[in-house]
N, C-alpha and C positions, 0 to 999 in steps of 0.2 A: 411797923414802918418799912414801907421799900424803896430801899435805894435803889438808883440809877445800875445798872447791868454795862460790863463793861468786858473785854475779851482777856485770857491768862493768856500772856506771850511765851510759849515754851524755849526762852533763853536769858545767858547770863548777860548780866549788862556790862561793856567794855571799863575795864580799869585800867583807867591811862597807867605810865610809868611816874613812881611817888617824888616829889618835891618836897618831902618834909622828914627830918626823922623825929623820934623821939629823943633820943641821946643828943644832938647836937644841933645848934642855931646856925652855926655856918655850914651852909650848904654846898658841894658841888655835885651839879645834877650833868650826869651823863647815861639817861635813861628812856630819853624821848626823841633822838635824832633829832634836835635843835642846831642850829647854824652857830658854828664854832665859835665866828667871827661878829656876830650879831646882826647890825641891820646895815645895810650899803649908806655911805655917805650921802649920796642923794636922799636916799628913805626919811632920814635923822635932820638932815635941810628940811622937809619938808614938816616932818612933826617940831622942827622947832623954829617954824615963821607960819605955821597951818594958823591963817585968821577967816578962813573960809567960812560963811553962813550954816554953821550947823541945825539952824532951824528950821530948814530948806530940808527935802528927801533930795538922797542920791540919784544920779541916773541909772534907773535901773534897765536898760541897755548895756552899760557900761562901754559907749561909743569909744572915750577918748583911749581903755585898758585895751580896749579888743582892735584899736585902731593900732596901738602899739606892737600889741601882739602879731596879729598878720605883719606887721614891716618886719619885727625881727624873725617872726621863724617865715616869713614867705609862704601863708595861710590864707587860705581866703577868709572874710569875717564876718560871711553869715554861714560858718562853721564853726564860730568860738559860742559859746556859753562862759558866764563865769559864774562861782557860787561861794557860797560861806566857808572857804575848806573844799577841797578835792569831795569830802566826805558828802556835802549836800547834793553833789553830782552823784555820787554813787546813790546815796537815798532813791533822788530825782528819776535814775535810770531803771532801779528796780522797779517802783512806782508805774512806770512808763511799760513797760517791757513783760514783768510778772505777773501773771494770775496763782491761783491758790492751787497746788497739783504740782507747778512749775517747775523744772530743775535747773538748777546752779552749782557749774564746777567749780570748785576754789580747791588751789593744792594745798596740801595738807596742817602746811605752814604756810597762813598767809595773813594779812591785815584782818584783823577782825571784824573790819566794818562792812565787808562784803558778804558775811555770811550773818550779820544780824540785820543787815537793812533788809536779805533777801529773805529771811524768817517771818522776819514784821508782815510781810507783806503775804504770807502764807506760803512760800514757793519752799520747796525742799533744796538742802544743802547736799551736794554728795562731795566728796573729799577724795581728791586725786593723790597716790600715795607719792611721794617725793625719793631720791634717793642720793643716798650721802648729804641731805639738806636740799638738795637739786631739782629743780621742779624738773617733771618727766614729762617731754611731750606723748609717749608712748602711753603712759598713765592716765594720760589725760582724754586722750581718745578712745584707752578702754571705757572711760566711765559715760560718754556721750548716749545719749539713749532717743525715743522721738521725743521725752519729754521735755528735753535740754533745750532754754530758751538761750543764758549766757556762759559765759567760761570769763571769769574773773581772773588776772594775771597782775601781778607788779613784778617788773623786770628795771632792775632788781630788786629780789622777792625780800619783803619786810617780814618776819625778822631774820630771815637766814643769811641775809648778806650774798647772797648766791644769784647767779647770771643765766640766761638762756643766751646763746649767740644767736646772730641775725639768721644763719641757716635755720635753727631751731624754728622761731618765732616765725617767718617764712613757713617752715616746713606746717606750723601747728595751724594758718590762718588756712592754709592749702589742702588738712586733711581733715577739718571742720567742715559740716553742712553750712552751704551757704545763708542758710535762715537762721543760724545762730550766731549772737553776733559776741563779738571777740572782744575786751573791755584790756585796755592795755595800761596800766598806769604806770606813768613814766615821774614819780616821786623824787628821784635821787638821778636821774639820767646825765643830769651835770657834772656830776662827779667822777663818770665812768668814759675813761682812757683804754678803755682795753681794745686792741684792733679790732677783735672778733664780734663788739659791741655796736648796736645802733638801736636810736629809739623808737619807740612806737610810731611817734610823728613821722620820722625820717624815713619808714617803711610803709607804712600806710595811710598816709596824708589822702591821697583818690581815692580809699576803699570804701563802697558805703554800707559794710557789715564790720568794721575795728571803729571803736569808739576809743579814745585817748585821752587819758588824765593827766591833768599837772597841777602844781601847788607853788607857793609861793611863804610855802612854812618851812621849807628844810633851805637849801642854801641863802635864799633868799634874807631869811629869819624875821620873815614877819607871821609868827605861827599867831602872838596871839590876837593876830588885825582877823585873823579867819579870810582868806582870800587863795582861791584856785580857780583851773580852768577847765572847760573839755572842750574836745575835737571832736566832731564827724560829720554824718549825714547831713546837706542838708533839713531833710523833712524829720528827723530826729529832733534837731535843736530847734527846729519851728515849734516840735510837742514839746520840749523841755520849757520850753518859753510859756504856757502856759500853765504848768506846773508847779515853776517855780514861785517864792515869793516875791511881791512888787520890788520891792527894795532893799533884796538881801547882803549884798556887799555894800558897807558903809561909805562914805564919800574919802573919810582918810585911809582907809585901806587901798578904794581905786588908786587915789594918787599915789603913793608908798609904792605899790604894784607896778605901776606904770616908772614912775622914776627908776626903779631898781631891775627895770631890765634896759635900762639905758647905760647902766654903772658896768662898764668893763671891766672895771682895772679893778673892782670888787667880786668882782666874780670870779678872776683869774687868781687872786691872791687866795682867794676861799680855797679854791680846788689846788693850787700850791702846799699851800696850810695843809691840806688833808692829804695828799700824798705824801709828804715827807714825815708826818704824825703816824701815817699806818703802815708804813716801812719802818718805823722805830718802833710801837708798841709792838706791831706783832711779832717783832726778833726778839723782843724782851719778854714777852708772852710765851714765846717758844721754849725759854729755859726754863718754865715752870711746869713745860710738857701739856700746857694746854693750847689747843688746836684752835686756828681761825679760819674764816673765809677766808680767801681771795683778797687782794685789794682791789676794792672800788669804789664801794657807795661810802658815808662817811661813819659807819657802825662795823661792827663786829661781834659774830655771833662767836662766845669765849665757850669751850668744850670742855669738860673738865674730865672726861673720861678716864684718863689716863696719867690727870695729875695727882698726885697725893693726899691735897685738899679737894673737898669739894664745891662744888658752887655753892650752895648753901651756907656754908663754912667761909667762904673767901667774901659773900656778899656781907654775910654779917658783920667779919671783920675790917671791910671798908668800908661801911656803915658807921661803924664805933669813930672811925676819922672824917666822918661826914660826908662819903662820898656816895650816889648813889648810884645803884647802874639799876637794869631791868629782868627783873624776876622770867622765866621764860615756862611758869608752873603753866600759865592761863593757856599757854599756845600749845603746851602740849608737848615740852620738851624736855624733857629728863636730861638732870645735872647738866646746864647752859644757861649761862647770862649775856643777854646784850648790853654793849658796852658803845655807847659816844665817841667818837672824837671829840674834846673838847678843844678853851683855847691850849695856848704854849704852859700858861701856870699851872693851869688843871691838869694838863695831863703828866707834866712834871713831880704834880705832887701825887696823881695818882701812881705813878711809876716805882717814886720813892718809899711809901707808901708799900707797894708789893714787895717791894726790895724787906722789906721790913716784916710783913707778916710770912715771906718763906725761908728768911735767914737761919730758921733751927729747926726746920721740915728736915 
């Protein structure tokens, strides 16, 4: 009998961050960079009077999200695309962009979906080396070669918690060949206060070699509706429009989308929430001598170098109390766990919690 011939993908397939333990029913998950505060009041109106004809397909256009979009960030909008997840954009881009030979810079620590979507699709990964966790633009341009179609970037980078400044990013579009085009995903940009900080958008809205990600899974906290967006060219998004699927974002995720950047006072309290949570864990982190990023995005990448326990050891034992955070084996990071901001409870109990497992260290 012969079966059907089918291609061996030479990678691993992405392992989200775990929601479940063995030992224990009560869960808190601070392991996936979820939205501390959950979904915007608008969002929660909407899923809880949604009488909308679901037997009807969505507009797959997504006129009224992408109408929202340009008013709030001041976009033109036949520059938006939107997709299942930030992540279908990235698929979509590869797809678009990639032949088999192809090169793709991604630093060394970075989302992992940028360097399996560009596998899939036969193109080679090169790995720009990082330092101190820090993506290197200097790094980055050593590895550029004629093969090099994109340079994958999240500013800031998942999972290190770490920033490039606007000079940087500036500096890395300006000593790039203009035929490669720059993929900036601006995942967590809400969060980020720091002067020296500006986003993708905010820098290269005109450019038609930066392509710009956003999502509506991390502050927003609609990860599991699947809804994101991209920015750029327009004869880019003309090609992604046929690419894409007819009617990949659902009808109540558009509207949830669209309401939730309407919600102010939900957004300001989020990013409230999380600067005041990551001035307090990481002074409380510190007395156990293990090291954090920065404050900005709403994660922390925890270092355990230098503390007593190890991360393996500290995950296991906030595991036993049901807490989860994110293993950092897969990325390549020896002794490091990423850890959530959660809400006020969560992170209380996580707090206590530590108080407890270093009391006789």
């Amino acid at each position: 009998m012969i079966n059907p011939s089918f291609r061996k993908i030479n990678l691993q397939a992405y392992k989200p961050g775990r929601s479940i333990t063995k030992k224990n029913n009560k869960i808190i998950k601070l392991s996936a960079n979820e939205s501390a505060l959950g979904i915007s009041y608008r969002a929660k109106k909407v899923l809880k009077n949604f009488n909308s004809n679901i037997s009807k397909y969505p507009d797959g256009k997504f006129k009224e999200l992408i109408n929202t979009i340009s008013k709030k960030y001041n976009c033109n909008v036949n520059k938006v695309i939107c997709g299942s997840g930030s992540d279908e954009i990235i698929q979509m881009l590869c797809q678009l962009f990639l032949n088999k030979g192809d090169e793709v810079i991604v630093p060394q620590y970075s989302f992992l979906m940028y360097r399996i979507y560009a596998k899939i699709v036969g193109a080679k990964v090169i790995y720009s080396k990082e330092i101190n966790f820090k993506v290197s633009i200097k790094e980055i341009i050593k590895k550029v070669s004629k093969k090099t179609k994109i340079v994958f970037l999240a500013n800031p980078n998942n999972p290190t918690g770490t920033y490039i400044s606007k000079k940087e990013l500036l500096d890395l579009r300006k000593k790039l060949r203009q035929n490669v085009l720059l993929v900036v995903d601006d995942a967590y940009f809400e969060y980020m206060l720091n002067k020296d900080y500006k986003s993708g958008l905010d820098l290269f809205k005109n450019k038609n070699n930066v392509f710009i990600l956003r999502t509506f899974s991390k502050i927003y906290g609609l990860a599991a509706l699947r809804v994101g967006w991209g920015y750029g060219d327009k004869k880019i998004i003309k090609e992604l429009y046929k690419i894409k699927p007819p009617f990949n974002v659902n009808k109540i995720a558009q509207i949830c989308a669209k309401e939730s950047l309407t919600d102010r006072k939900f957004l300001q309290k989020s990013v409230n929430h999380n600067i005041f949570w990551c001035k307090r864990i990481k002074k409380e982190f510190e007395k156990y001598n293990i090291s954090t990023n920065d404050i900005g995005p709403n994660f922390f990448l925890l270092n355990f170098s230098k503390c007593k326990l190890s991360a393996e050891k500290v995950e296991k034992k906030l595991e036993n109390y049901g807490i989860i955070l994110r293993e950092m084996k897969s990325y390549g990071i020896k002794n490091c766990l990423r850890l959530t901001i959660g809400s006020k409870k969560e992170n209380i109990f996580l707090l206590n919690k530590m108080k407890s497992i270093f009391k006789h260290v």
